[in-house]
Biotite code that builds the C-alpha atoms (Angstrom):
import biotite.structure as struc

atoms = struc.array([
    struc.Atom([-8.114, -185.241, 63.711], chain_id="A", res_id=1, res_name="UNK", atom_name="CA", element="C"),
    struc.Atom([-7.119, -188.459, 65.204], chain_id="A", res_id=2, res_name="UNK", atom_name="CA", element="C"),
    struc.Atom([-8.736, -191.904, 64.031], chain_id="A", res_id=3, res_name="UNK", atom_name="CA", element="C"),
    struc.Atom([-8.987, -194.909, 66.275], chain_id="A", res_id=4, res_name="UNK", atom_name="CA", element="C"),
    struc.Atom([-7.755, -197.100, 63.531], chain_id="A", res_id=5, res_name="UNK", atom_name="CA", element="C"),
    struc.Atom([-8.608, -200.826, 63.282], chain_id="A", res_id=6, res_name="UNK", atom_name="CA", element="C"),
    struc.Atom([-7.509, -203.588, 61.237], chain_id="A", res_id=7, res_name="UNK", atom_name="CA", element="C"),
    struc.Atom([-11.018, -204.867, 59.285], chain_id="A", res_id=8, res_name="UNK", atom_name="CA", element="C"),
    struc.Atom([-12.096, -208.669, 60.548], chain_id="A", res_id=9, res_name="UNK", atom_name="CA", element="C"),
    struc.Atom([-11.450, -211.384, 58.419], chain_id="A", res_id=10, res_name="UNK", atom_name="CA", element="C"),
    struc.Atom([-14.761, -211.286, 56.730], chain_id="A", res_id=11, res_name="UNK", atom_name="CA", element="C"),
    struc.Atom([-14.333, -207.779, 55.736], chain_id="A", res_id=12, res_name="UNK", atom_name="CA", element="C"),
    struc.Atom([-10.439, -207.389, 54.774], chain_id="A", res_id=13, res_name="UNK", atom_name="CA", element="C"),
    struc.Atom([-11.372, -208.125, 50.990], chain_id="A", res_id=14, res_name="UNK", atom_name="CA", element="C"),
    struc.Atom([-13.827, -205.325, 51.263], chain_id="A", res_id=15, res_name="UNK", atom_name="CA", element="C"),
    struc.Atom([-11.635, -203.022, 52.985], chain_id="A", res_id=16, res_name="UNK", atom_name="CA", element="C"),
    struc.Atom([-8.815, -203.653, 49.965], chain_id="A", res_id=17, res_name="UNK", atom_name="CA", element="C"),
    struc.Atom([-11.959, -203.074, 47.406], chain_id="A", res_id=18, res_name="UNK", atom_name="CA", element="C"),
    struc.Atom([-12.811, -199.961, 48.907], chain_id="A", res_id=19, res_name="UNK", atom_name="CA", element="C"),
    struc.Atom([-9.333, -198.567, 48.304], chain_id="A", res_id=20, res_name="UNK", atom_name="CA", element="C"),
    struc.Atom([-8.361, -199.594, 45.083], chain_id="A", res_id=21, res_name="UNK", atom_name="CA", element="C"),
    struc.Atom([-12.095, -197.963, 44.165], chain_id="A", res_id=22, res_name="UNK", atom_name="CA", element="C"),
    struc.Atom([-10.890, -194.419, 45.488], chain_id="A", res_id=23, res_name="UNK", atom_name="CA", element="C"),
    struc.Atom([-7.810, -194.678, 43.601], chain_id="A", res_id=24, res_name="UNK", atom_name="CA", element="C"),
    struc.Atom([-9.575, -196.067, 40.299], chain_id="A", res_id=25, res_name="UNK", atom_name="CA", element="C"),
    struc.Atom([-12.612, -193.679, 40.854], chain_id="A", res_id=26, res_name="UNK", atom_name="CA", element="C"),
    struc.Atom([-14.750, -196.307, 40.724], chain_id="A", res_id=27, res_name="UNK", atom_name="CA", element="C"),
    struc.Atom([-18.589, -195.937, 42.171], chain_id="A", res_id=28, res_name="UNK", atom_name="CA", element="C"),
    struc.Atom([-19.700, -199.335, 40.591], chain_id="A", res_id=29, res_name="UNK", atom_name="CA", element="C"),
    struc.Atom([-17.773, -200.628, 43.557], chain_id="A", res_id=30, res_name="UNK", atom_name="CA", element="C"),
    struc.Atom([-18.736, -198.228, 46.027], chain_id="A", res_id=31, res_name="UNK", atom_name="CA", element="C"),
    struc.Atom([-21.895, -199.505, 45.324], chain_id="A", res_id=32, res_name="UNK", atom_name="CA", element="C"),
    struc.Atom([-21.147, -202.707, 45.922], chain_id="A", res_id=33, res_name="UNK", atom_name="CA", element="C"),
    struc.Atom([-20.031, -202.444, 49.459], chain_id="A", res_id=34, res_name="UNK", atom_name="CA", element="C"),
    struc.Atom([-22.582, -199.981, 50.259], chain_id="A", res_id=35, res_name="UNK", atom_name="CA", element="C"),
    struc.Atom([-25.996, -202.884, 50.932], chain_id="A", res_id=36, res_name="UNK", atom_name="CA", element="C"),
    struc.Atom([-22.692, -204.862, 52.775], chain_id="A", res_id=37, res_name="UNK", atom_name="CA", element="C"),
    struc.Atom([-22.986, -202.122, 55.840], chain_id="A", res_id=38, res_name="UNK", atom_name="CA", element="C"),
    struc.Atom([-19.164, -201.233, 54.865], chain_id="A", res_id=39, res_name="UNK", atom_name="CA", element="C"),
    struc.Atom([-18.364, -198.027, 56.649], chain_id="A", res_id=40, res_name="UNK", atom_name="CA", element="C"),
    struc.Atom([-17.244, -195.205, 54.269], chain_id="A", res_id=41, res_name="UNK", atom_name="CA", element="C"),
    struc.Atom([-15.245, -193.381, 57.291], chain_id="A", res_id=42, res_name="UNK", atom_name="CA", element="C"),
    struc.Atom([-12.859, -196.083, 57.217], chain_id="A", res_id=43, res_name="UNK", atom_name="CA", element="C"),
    struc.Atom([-9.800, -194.428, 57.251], chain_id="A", res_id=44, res_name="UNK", atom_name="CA", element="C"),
    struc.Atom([-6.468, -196.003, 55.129], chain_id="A", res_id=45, res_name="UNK", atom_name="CA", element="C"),
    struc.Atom([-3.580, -197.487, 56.750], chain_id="A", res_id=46, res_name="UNK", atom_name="CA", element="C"),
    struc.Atom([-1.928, -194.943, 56.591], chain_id="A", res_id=47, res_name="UNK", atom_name="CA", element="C"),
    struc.Atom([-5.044, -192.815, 58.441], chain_id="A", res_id=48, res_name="UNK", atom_name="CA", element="C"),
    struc.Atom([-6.046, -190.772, 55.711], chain_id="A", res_id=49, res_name="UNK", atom_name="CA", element="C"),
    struc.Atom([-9.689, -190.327, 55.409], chain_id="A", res_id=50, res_name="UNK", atom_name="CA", element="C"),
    struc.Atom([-11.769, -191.669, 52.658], chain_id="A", res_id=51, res_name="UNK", atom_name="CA", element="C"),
    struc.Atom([-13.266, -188.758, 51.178], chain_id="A", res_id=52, res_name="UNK", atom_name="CA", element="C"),
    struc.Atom([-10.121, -186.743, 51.399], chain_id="A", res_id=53, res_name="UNK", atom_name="CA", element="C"),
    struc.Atom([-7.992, -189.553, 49.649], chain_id="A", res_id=54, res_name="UNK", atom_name="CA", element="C"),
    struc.Atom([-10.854, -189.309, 46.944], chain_id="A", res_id=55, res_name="UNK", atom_name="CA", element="C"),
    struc.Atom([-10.366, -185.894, 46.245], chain_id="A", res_id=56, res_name="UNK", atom_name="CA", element="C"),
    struc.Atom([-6.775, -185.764, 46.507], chain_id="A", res_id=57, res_name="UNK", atom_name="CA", element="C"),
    struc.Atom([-6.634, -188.777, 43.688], chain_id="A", res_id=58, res_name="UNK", atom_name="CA", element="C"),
    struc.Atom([-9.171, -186.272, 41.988], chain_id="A", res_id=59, res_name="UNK", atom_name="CA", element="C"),
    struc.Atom([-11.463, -189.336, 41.838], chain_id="A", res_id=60, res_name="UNK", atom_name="CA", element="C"),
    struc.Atom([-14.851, -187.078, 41.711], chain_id="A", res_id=61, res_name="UNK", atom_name="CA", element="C"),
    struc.Atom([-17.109, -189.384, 41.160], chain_id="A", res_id=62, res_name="UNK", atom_name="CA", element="C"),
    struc.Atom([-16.269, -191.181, 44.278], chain_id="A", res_id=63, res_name="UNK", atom_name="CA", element="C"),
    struc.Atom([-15.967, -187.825, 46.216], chain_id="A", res_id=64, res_name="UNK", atom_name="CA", element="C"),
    struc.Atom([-19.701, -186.845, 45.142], chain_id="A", res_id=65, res_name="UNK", atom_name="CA", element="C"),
    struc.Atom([-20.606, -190.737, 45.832], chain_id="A", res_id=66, res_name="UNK", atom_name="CA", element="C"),
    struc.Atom([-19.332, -190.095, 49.460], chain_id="A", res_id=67, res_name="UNK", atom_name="CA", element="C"),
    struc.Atom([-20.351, -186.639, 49.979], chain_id="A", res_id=68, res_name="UNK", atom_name="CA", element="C"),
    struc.Atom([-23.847, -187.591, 49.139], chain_id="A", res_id=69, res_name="UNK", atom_name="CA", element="C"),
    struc.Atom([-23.722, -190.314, 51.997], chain_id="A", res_id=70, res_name="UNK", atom_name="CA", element="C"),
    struc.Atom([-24.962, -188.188, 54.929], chain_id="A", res_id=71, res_name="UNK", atom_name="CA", element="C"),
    struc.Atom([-22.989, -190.727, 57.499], chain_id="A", res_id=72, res_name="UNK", atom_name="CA", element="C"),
    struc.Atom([-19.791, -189.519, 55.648], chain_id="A", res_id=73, res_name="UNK", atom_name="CA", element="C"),
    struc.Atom([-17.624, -187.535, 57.964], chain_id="A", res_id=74, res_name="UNK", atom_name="CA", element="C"),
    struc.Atom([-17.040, -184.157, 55.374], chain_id="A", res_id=75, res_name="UNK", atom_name="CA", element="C"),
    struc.Atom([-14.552, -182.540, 57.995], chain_id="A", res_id=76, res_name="UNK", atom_name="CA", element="C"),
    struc.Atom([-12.826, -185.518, 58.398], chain_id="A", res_id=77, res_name="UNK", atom_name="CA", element="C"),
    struc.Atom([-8.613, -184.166, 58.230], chain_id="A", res_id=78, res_name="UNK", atom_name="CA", element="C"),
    struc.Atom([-5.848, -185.896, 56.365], chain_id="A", res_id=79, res_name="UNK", atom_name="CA", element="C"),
    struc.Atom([-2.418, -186.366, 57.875], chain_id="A", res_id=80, res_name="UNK", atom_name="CA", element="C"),
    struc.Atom([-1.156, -182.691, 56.948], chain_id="A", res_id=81, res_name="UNK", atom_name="CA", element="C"),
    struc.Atom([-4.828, -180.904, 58.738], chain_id="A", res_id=82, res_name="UNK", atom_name="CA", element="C"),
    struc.Atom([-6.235, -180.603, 55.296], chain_id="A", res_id=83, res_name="UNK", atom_name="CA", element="C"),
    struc.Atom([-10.022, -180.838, 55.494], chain_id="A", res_id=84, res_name="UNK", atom_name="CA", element="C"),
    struc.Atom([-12.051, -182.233, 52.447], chain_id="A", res_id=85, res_name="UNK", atom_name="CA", element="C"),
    struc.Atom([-13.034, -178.882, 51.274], chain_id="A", res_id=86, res_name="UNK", atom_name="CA", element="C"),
    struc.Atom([-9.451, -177.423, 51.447], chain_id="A", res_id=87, res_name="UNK", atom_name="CA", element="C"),
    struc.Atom([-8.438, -180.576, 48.610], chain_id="A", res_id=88, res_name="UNK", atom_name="CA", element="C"),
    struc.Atom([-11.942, -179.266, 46.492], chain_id="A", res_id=89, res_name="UNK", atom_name="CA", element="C"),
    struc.Atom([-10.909, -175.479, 46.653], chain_id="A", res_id=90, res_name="UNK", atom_name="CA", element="C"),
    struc.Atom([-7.118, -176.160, 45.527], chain_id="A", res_id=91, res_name="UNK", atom_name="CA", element="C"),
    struc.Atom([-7.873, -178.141, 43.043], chain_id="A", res_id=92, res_name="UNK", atom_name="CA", element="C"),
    struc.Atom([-10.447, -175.830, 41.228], chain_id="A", res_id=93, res_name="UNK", atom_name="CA", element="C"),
    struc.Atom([-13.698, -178.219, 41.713], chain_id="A", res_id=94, res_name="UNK", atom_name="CA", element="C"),
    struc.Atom([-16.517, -175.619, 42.194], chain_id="A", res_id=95, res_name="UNK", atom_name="CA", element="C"),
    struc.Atom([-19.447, -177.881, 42.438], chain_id="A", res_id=96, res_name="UNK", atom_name="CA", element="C"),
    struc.Atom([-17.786, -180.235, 45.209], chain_id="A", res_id=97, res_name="UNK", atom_name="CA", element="C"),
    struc.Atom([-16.825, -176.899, 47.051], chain_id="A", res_id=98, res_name="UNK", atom_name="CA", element="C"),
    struc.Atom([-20.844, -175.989, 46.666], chain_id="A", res_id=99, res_name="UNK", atom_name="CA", element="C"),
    struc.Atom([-21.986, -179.903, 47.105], chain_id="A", res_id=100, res_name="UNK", atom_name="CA", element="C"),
    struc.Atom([-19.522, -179.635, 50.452], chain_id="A", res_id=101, res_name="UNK", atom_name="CA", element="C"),
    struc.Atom([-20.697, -176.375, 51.741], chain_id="A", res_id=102, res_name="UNK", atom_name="CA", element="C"),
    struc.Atom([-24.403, -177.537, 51.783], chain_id="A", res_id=103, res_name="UNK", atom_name="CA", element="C"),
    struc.Atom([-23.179, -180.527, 53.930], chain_id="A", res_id=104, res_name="UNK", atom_name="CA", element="C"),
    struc.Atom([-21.864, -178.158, 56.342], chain_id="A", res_id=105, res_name="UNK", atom_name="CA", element="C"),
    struc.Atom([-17.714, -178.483, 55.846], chain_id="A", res_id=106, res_name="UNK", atom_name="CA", element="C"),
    struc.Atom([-15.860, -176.250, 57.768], chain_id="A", res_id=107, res_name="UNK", atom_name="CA", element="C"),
    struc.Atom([-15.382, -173.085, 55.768], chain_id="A", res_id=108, res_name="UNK", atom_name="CA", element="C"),
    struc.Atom([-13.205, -171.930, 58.763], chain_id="A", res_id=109, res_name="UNK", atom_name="CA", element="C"),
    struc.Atom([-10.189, -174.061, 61.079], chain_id="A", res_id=110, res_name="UNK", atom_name="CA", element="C"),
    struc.Atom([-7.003, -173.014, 62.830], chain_id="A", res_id=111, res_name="UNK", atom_name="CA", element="C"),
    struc.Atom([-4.166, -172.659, 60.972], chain_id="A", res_id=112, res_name="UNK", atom_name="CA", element="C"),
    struc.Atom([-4.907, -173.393, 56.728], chain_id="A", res_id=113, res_name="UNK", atom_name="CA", element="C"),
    struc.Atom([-8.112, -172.755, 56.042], chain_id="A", res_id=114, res_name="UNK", atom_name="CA", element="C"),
    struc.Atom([-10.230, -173.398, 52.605], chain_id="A", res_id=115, res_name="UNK", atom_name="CA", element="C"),
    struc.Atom([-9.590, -169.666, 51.489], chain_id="A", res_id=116, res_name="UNK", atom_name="CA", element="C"),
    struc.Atom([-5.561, -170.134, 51.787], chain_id="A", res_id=117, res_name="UNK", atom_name="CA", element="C"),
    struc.Atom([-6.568, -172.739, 48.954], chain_id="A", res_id=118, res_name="UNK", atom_name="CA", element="C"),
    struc.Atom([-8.915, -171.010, 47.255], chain_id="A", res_id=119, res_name="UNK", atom_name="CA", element="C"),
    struc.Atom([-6.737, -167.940, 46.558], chain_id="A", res_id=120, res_name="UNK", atom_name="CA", element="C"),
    struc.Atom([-3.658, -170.847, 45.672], chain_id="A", res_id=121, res_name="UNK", atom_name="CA", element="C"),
    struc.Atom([-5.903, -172.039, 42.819], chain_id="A", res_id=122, res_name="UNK", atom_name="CA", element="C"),
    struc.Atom([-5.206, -170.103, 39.088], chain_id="A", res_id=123, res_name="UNK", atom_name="CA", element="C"),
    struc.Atom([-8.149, -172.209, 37.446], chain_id="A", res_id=124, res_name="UNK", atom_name="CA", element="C"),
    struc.Atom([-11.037, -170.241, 35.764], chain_id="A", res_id=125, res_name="UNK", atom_name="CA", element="C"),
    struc.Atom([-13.460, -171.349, 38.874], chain_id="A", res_id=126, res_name="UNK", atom_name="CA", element="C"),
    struc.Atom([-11.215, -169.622, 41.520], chain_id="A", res_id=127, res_name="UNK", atom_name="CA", element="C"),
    struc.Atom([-12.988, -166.375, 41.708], chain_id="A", res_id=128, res_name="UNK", atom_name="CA", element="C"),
    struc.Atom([-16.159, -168.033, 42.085], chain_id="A", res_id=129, res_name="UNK", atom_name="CA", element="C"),
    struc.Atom([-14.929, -170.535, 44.713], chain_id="A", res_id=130, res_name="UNK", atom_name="CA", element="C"),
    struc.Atom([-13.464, -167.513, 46.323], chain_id="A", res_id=131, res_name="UNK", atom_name="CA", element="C"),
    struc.Atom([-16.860, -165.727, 46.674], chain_id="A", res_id=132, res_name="UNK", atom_name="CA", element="C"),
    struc.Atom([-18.603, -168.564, 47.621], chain_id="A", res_id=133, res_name="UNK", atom_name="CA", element="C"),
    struc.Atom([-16.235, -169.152, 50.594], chain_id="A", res_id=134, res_name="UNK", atom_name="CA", element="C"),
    struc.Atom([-16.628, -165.463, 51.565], chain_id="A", res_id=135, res_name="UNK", atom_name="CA", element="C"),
    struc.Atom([-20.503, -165.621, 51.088], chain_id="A", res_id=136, res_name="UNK", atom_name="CA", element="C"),
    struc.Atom([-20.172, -168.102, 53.807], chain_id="A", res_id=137, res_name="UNK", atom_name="CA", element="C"),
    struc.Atom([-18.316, -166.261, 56.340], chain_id="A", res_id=138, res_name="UNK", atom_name="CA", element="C"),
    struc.Atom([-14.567, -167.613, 56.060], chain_id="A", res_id=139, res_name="UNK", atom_name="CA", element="C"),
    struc.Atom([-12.278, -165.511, 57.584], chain_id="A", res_id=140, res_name="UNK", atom_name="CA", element="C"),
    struc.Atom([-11.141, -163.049, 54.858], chain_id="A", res_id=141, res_name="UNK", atom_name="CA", element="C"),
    struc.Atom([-7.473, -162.377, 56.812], chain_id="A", res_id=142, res_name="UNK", atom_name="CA", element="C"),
    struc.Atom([-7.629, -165.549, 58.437], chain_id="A", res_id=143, res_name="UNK", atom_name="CA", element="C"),
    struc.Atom([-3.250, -166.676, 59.150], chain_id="A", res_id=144, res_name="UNK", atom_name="CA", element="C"),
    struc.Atom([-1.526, -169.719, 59.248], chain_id="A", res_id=145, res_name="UNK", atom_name="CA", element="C"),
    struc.Atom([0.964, -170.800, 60.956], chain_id="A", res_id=146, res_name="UNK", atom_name="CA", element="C"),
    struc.Atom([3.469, -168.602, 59.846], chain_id="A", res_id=147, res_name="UNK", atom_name="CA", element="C"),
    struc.Atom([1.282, -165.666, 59.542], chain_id="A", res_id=148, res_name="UNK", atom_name="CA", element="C"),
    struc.Atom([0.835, -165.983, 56.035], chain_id="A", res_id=149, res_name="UNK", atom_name="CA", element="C"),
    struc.Atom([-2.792, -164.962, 54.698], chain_id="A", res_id=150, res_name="UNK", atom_name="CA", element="C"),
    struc.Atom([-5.378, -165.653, 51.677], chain_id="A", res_id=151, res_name="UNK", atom_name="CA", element="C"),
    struc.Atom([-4.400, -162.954, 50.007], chain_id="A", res_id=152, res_name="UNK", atom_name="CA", element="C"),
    struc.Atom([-0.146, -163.277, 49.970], chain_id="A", res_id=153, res_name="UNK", atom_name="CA", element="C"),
    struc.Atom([-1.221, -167.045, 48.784], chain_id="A", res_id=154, res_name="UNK", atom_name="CA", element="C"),
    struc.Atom([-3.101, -165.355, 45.858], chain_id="A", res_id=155, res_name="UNK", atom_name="CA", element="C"),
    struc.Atom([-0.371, -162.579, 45.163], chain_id="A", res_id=156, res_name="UNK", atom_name="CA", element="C"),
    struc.Atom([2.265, -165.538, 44.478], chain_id="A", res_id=157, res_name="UNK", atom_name="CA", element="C"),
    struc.Atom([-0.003, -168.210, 43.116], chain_id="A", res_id=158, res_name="UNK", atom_name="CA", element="C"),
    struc.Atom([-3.203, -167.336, 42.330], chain_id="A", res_id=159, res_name="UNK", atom_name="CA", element="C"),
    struc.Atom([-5.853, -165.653, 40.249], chain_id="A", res_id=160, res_name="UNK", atom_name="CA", element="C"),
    struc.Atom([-5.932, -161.855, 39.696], chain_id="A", res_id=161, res_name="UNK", atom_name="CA", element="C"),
    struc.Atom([-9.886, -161.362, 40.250], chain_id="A", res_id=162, res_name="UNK", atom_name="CA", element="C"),
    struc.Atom([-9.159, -163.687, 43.390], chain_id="A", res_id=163, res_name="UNK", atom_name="CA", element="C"),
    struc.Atom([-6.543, -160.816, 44.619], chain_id="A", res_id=164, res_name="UNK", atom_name="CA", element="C"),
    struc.Atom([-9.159, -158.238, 43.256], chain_id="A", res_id=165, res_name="UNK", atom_name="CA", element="C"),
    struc.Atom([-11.914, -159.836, 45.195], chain_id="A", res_id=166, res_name="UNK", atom_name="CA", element="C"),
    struc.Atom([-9.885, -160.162, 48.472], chain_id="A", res_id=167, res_name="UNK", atom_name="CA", element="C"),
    struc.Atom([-8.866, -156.862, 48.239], chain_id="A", res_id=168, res_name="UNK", atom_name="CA", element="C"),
    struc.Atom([-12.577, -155.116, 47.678], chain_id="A", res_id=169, res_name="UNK", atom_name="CA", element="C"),
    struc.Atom([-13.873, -157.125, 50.507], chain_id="A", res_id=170, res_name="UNK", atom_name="CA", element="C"),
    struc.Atom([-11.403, -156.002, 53.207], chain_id="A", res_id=171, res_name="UNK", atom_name="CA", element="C"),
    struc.Atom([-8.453, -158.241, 53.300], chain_id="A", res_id=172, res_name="UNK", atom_name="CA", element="C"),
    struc.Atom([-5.713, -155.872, 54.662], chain_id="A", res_id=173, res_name="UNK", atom_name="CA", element="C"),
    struc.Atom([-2.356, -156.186, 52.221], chain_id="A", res_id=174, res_name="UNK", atom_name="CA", element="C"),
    struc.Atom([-0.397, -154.474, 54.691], chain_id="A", res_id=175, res_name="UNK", atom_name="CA", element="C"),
    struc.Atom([-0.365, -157.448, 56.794], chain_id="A", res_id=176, res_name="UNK", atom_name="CA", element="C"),
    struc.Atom([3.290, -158.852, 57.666], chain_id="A", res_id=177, res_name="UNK", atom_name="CA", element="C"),
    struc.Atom([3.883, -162.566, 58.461], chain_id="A", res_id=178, res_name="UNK", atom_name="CA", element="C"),
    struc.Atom([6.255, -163.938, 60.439], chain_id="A", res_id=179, res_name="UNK", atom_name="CA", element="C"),
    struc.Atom([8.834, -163.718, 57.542], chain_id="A", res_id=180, res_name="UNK", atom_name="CA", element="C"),
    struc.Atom([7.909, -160.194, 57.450], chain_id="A", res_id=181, res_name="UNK", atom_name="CA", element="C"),
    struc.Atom([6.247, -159.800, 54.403], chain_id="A", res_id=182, res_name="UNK", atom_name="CA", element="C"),
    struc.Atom([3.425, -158.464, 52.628], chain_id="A", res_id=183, res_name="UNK", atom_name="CA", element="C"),
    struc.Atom([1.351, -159.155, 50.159], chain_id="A", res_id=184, res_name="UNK", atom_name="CA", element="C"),
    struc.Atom([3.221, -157.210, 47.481], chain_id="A", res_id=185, res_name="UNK", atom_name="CA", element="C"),
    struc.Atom([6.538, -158.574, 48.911], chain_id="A", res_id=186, res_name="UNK", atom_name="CA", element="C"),
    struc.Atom([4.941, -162.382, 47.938], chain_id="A", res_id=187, res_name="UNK", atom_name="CA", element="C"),
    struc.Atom([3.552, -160.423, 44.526], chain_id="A", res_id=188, res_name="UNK", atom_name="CA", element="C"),
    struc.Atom([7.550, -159.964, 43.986], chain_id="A", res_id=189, res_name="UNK", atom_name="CA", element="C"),
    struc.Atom([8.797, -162.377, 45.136], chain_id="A", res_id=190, res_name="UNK", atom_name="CA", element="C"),
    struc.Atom([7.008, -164.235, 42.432], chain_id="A", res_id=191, res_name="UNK", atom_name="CA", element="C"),
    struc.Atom([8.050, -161.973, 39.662], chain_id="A", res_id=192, res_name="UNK", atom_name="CA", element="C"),
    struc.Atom([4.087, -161.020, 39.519], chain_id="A", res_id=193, res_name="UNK", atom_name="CA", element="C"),
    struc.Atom([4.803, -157.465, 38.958], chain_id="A", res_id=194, res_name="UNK", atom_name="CA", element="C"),
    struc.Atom([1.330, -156.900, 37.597], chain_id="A", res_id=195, res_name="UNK", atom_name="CA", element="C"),
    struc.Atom([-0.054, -158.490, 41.233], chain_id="A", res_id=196, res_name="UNK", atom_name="CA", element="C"),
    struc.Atom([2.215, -155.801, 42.966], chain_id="A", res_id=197, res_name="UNK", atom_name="CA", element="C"),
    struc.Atom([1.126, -153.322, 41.389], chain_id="A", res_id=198, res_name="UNK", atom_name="CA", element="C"),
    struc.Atom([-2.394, -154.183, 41.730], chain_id="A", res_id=199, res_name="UNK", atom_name="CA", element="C"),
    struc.Atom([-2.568, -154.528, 45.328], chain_id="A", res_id=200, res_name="UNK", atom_name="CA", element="C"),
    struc.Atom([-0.402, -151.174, 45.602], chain_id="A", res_id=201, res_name="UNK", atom_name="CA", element="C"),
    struc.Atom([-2.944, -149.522, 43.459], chain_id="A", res_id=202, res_name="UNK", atom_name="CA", element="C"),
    struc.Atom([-5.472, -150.587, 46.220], chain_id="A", res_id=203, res_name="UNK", atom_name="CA", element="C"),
    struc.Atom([-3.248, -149.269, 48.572], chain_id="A", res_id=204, res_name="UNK", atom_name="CA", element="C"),
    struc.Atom([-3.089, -145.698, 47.117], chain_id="A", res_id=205, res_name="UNK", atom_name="CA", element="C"),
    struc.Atom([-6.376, -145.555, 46.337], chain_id="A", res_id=206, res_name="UNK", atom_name="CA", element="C"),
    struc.Atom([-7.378, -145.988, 50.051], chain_id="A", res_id=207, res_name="UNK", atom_name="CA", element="C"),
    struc.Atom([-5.010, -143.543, 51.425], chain_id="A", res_id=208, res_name="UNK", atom_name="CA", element="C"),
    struc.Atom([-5.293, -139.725, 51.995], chain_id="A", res_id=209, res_name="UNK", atom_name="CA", element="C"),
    struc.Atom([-4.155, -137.652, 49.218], chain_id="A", res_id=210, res_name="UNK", atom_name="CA", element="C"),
    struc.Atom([-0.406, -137.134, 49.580], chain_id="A", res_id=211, res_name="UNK", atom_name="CA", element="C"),
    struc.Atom([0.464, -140.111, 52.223], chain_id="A", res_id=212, res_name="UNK", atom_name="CA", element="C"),
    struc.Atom([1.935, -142.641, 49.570], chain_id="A", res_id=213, res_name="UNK", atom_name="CA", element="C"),
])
């Protein structure tokens, strides 16, 4: 997303430094400060990273719920690398900001890396749940990303093994290929997660005829 990026007026370049250095210190008290001024919580960095996404990446949640609870806060708003808001809250295990996000109607689905490549990245206790909760609202379940590269080879080499489970019983296909040429199993390996392999190959043999494996 590209941000028509201004330098604040005189009057307001103390506030604009404030509002930073309250992101980075997870600091609402000053959030709240700037809030009666009219200061605009979109304001993206110099370096054009969005507020709320800047929050979460610092993991500075009680700023990110501070914002996300200000409907005039852009929640889709993308940092430099197309990472939405939700995308930071799903990789970094934060169930209730995924939820709190979801109600304010984030993108569950995008071109490219989507909240579900990481979800399934995530190896955090809440990453089945987050998982579920992104399926429950209709991201794409074999969704690719630029190299081809899907939810479920992100969980076979990173992730959680009721994630993998979960992908797996609701119809993400491990025989996909990306542009590498490799599957699921192959990223399972590749990790030395020979219980992953095996777990998504079980799937596999279980879903075939008798006799084709």
């Amino acid at each position: 997303m590209f941000f028509s990026f201004q330098i604040p007026a005189v009057g307001q370049s103390g506030s604009y430094e404030r509002f930073f250095i309250a992101i980075q210190r997870d600091d609402v008290r000053a959030l709240e400060r700037l809030e009666p001024l009219g200061f605009d919580f979109n304001t993206p960095s110099p370096e054009l990273e969005p507020p709320l996404f800047l929050a979460l990446s610092h993991e500075s949640l009680r700023v990110a719920r501070f914002l996300i609870g200000r409907p005039e806060v852009n929640v889709d708003a993308r940092g430099s690398a197309d990472e939405n808001p939700l995308m930071m809250a799903a990789l970094k295990g934060h169930l209730d900001l995924v939820e709190a996000l979801i109600a304010r109607r984030a993108q569950v689905n995008k071109p490219g890396w989507t909240p579900l490549h990481y979800a399934a990245t995530y190896k955090g206790p809440s990453a089945p749940a987050i998982a579920r909760l992104l399926l429950e609202h209709h991201a794409f379940i074999d969704a690719e990303s630029p190299n081809g590269t899907t939810p479920l080879m992100m969980a076979a080499h990173y992730g959680h093994p009721m994630v993998v489970r979960i992908l797996l019983e609701e119809g993400a296909d491990p025989m996909v290929r990306n542009q590498q040429g490799l599957t699921a199993i192959d990223f399972a390996h590749r990790a030395g997660r020979s219980d992953m392999a095996e777990l998504i190959a079980s799937f596999v043999r279980g879903s075939l005829p008798a006799g084709t494996w």
